[in-house]
C-alpha positions as CSV (number, residue, x, y, z in Angstrom):
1,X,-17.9,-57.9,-11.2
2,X,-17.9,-54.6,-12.7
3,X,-14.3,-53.3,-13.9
4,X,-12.9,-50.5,-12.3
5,X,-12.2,-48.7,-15.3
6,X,-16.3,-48.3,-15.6
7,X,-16.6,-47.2,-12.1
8,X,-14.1,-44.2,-12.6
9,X,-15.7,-43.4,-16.0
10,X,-19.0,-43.2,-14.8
11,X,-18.4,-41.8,-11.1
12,X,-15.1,-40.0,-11.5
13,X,-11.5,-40.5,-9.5
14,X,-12.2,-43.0,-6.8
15,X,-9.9,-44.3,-4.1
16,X,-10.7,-48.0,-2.3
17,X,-11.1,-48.8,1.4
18,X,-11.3,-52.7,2.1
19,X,-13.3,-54.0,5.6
20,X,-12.6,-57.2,5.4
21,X,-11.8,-58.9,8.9
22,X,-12.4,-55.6,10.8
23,X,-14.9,-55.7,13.4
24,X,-18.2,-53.4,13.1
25,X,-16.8,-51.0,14.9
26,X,-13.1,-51.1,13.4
27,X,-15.0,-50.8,10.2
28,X,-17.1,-47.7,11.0
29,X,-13.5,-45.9,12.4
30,X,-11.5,-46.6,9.4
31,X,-14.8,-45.5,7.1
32,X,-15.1,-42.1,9.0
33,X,-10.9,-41.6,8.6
34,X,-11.1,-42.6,5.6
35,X,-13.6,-40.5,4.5
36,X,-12.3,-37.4,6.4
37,X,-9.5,-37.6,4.7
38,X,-10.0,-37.7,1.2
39,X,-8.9,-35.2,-1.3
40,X,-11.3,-32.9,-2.7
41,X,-10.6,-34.3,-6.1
42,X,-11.8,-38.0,-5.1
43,X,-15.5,-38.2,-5.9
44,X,-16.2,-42.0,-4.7
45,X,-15.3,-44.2,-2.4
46,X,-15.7,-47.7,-3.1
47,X,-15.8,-49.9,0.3
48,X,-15.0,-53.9,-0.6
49,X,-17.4,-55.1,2.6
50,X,-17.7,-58.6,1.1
51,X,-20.6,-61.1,1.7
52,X,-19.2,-64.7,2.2
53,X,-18.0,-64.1,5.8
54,X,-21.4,-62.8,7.1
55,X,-23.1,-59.8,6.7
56,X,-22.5,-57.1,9.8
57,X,-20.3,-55.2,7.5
58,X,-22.4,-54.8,4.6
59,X,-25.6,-53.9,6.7
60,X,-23.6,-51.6,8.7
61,X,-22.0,-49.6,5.1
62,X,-25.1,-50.0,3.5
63,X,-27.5,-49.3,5.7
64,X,-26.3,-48.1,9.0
65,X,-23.2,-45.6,8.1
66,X,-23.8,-42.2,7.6
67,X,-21.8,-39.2,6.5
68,X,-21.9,-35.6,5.8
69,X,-19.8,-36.0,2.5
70,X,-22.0,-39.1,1.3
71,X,-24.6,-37.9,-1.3
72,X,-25.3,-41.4,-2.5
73,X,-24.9,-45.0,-1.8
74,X,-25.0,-47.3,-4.8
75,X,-24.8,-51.1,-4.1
76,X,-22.1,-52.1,-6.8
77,X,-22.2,-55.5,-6.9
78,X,-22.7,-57.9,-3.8
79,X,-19.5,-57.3,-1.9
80,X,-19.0,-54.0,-2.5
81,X,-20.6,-50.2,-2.2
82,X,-19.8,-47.0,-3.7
83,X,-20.0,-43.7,-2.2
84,X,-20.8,-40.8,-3.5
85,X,-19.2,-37.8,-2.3
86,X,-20.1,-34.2,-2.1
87,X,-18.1,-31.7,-3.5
């Protein structure tokens, strides 16, 4: 697992969002809220999706979710995805 004091070295100040038990579509509403309301300042969003309980969630954020702030997706380790925002 890679430490969370590498991921805000290397992609800035981050803030969290965890999906775990949600439904698709619960996930996908809190992911667009979540998104929308992020501070300028926050330049990822790391989205703990996990893996052991199926994989709906982490198709759907890694494959399936778009966003007009995300510049980037980078697939941080296998329960987890980073977002990379635009300014």
């Amino acid at each position: 697992m890679i430490p969370d004091e590498f991921i805000e070295y290397y992609y800035g100040k981050y803030k969290q969002i965890d999906l775990h038990n949600l439904t698709k579509e619960d996930a996908k509403i809190n992911l667009i809220y979540e998104i929308e309301s992020l501070d300028s300042d926050i330049k990822a969003l790391v989205v703990v999706h996990g893996y052991h309980g199926g994989v709906v969630i982490k198709k759907m954020v890694r494959d399936e979710f778009n966003h007009p702030r995300i510049e980037k997706k980078v697939n941080l380790d296998a329960g987890r995805t980073i977002y990379i925002l635009k300014y």
